[in-house]
N, C-alpha and C positions, 0 to 999 in steps of 0.2 A: 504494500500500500504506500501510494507516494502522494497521496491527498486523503485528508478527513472532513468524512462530509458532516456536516454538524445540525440537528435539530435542535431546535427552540421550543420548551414547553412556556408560556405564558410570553405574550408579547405587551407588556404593560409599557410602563415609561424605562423600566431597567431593560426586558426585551427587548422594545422593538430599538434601543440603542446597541443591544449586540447584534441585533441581526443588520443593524443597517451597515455598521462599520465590516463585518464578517463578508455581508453579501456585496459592498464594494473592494473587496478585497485585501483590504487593509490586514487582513493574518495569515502570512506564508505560509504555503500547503495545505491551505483548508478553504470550503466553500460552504457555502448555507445551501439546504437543501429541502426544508419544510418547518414549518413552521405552527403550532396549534394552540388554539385559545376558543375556550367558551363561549365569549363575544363574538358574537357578526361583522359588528362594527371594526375591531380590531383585524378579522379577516380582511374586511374589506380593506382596511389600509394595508393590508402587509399585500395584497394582490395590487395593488397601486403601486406601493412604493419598493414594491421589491422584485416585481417581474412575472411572467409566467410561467416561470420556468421553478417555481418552488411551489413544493405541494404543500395546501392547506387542509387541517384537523381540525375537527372541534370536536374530538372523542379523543382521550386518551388513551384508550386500548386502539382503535386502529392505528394512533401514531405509532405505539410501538410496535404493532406488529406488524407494521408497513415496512419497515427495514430500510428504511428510504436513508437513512444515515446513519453513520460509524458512532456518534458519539451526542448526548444528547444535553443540552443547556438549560437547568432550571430558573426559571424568576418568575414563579410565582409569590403568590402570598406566603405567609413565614410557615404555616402549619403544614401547609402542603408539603415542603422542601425534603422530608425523611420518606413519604410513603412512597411518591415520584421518583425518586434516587433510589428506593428501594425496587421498585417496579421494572427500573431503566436496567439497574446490574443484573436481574431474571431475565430479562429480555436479550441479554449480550452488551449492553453497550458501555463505553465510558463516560463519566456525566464532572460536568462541573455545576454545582450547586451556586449560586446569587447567595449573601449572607442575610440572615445568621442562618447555621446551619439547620434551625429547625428553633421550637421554643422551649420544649423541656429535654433534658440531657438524657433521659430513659429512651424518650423517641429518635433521638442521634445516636445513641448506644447500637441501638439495631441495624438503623444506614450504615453504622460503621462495620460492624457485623454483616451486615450485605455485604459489602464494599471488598470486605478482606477475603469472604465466601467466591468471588467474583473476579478477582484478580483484574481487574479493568482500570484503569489510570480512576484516578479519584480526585478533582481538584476544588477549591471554594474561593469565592471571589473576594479573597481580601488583596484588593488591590491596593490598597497603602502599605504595603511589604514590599509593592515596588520602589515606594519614595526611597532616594536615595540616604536622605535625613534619616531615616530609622535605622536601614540597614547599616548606617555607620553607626548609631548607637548600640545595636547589636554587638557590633564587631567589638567594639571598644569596652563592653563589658564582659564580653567573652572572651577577649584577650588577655581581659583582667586589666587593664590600664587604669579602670576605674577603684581599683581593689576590695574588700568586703562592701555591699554594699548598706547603705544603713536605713533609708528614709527614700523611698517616691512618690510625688506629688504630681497629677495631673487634672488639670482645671481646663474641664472641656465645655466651657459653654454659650459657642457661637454656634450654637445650633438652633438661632428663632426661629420659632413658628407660627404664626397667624392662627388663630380660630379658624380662619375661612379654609387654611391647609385644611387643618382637622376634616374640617365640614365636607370637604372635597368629596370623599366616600365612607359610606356606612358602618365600611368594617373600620376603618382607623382608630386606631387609638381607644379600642376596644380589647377586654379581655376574649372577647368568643371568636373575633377577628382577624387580631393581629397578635394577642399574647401577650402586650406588654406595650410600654413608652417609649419612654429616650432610651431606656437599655438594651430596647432590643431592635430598635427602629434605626437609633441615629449613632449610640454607640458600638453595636457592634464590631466596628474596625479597631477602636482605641483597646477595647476589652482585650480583645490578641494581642493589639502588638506589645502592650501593658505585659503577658504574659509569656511574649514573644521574644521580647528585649529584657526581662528583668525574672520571669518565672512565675511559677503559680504560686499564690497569700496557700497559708494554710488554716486560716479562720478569716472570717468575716461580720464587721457589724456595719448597717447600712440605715440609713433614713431617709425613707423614702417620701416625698408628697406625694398626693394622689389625684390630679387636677386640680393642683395649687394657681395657676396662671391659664387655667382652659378649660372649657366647660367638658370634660373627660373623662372616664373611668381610671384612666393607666396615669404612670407615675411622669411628671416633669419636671420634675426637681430631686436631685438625690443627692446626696453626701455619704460616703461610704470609708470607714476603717477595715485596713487590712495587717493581719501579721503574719510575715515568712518565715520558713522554717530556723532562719539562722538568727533570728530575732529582730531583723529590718520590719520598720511599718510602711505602710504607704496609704494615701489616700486620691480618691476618685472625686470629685466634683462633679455635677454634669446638669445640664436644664434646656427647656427650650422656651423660659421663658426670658431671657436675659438680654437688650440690648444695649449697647453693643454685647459682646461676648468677649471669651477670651478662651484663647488654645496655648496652654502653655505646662511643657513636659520638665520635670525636673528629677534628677539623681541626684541624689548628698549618700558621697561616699568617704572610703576611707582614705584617698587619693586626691580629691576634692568633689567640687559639682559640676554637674553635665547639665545644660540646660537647652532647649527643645521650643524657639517660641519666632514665628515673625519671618521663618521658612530660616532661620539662623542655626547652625548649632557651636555651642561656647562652652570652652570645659576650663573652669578654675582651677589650673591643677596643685594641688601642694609639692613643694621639693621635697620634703619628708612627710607620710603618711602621717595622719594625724593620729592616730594609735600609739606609733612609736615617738613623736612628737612629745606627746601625750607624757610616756613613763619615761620618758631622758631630761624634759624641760626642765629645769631649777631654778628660773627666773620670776615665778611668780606669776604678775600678769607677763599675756605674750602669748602668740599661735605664729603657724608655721607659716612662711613665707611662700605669698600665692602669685602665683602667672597665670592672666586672664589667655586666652588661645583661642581665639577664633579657626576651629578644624574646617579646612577643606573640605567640600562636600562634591564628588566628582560623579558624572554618570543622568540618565532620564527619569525621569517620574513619568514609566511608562502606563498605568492607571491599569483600566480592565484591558486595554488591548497587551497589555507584557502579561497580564494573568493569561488571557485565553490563548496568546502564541504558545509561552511557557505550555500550558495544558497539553495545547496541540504537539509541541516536540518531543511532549513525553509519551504521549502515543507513538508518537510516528517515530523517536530515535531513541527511548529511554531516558531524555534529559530529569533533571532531579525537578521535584516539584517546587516552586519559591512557595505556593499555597499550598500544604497534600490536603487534602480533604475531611481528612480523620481529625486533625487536629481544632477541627471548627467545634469541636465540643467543649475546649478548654477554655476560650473565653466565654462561651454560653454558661461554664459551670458557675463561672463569678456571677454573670448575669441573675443566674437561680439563685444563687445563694444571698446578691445583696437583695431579692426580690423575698427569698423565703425569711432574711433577717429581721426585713421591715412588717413581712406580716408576721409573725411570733414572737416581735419586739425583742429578740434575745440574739446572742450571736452563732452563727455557722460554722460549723468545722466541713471541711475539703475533705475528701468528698464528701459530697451532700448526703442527705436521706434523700433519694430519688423516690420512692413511694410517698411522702409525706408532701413535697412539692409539687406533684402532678395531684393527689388529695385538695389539698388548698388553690391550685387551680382551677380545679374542675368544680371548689364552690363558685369560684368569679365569674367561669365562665357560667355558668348556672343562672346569676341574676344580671347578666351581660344586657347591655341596649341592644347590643346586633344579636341579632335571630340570625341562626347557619341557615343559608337555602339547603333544599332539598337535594340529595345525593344527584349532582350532575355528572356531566364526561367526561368532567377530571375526576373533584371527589368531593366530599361536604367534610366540613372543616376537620370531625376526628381524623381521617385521611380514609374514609372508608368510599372504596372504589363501587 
């Protein structure tokens, strides 16, 4: 095989952006090749805008058993994303998932459990692992330049949203819906790379509002404590109610701080670790002598087209995944747990109770404003086909 043909399961605003950029050929070695979605209306655009030449679905079973393509692209709504990816590896194919991997970690347990049953490339669309900003702060703490680390601080809240968002569609920013708020809507990507660059907290306490700034069911506002295994805290910030906002990443280590803000990254480093600073000092007052370092930051912020080439190379050559797929349960597990903190007001030990979380779920979604339509040709919201 020296081309992968790729299907698209939901052609929404994240959709039909892959299929537009794929079907003009913008990702070497691969072509769009069908595309399905419940909507009529959204057929009709993708026969518009994307040619005659790509088969349209509006059944979920025929798309897969059509064969029409190697490798298959989810972006649907959040609940969907485990049964679909579960569906697509029984079917033969490779699939990259749109984030977050699904809404509760039980139901990504199993995708993942497909996934490995299935031996098919597996990738998920955290395309901010392509920023080059991160990947050097990866580098840089896994090299240990940073040395033990002690305190992370990330204050993610330029993420406004209007009411009229909200209003936009019915499932939004519903528990029966979407599953969640800002944690599973808009953070997503920071929750990885938070565990991507620094590792997974091993407890969590979190305080959540609950449409504090929007007439909503799910949370907009959060503040979240975490502690690491090696006794480092760090804490999570995040809102959509806040303007301006602010995006700003920080490590305090034993080496100095990394800082993460204004597309910059700036590392204070110490000439002597502050530890051994620390038991040599005999002066009294006094800390160790800092050099401010503005680190070069070299390379593209290739977005979702470096995820889905990536995807495609690793089909088609074995290249390494920058996203693998599995690993989208890691930051979903923070997600649950600052979710399960704030409703049992108490704090979460890693890993979770996965029964007692999808329990407390299934009261919200229970008195949810969205009522699930009735089982259609994808699926109704449990994921039941």
């Amino acid at each position: 095989m020296d081309k992968v043909r790729i299907g698209i399961i939901g052609i929404g605003s994240m959709g039909s952006m892959h299929a537009a950029y794929i079907s003009k050929g913008d990702i070497p070695n691969a072509e769009l090749t069908a595309v399905c979605d419940i909507d009529p209306e959204r057929l009709k655009w993708a026969r518009s805008a994307l040619g005659d030449k790509i088969r349209l679905f509006d059944d979920s079973k025929a798309f897969f058993d059509s064969h029409a393509m190697d490798a298959v692209m989810i972006a649907t709504p959040h609940y969907f994303h485990p049964p679909l990816a579960i569906k697509a590896f029984e079917a033969g194919y490779h699939v990259l998932t749109e984030k977050p991997a699904g809404v509760y970690t039980k139901q990504v347990r199993e995708m993942n459990d497909a996934a490995a049953k299935s031996g098919k490339v597996f990738g998920i669309m955290f395309n901010q692992r392509t920023n080059p900003l991160y990947q050097k702060v990866r580098d840089l703490v896994k090299a240990g330049e940073l040395g033990e680390i002690k305190r992370t601080i990330w204050i993610i809240t330029n993420w406004y949203r209007s009411q009229s968002y909200y209003d936009s569609g019915g499932w939004r920013a519903t528990w029966a819906g979407e599953g969640g708020g800002v944690l599973l809507n808009q953070d997503p990507h920071q929750l990885d790379l938070w565990q991507w660059m620094c590792g997974m907290p091993k407890r969590v306490r979190a305080f959540c509002s609950f449409g504090k700034y929007h007439n909503i069911e799910v949370e907009d506002d959060v503040t979240a404590y975490v502690e690491y295994e090696n006794g480092a805290t760090g804490l999570f910030v995040t809102s959509t109610g806040e303007a301006p906002g602010t995006n700003r990443f920080e490590i305090s280590a034993d080496r100095g701080k990394l800082v993460v803000e204004d597309g910059k990254l700036t590392f204070w480093r110490l000439r002597i670790p502050e530890r051994q600073f620390n038991a040599e000092y005999k002066g009294g007052f006094g800390e160790p002598e800092c050099w401010k370092c503005e680190i070069p930051v070299h390379g593209s912020f290739t977005e979702h087209r470096g995820i889905t080439s990536n995807w495609v190379q690793a089909i088609l050559k074995g290249a390494p995944l920058l996203a693998p797929g599995v690993e989208g349960i890691k930051g979903l597990e923070i997600s649950n747990a600052m979710h399960l903190s704030a409703w049992t007001d108490s704090w979460v030990d890693l890993p979770i109770d996965e029964d007692l979380f999808y329990e407390l779920l299934q009261e919200r979604i229970k008195s949810s404003t969205y009522k699930k339509p009735a089982a259609s040709g994808i699926l109704n919201v449990e994921g039941t086909f």
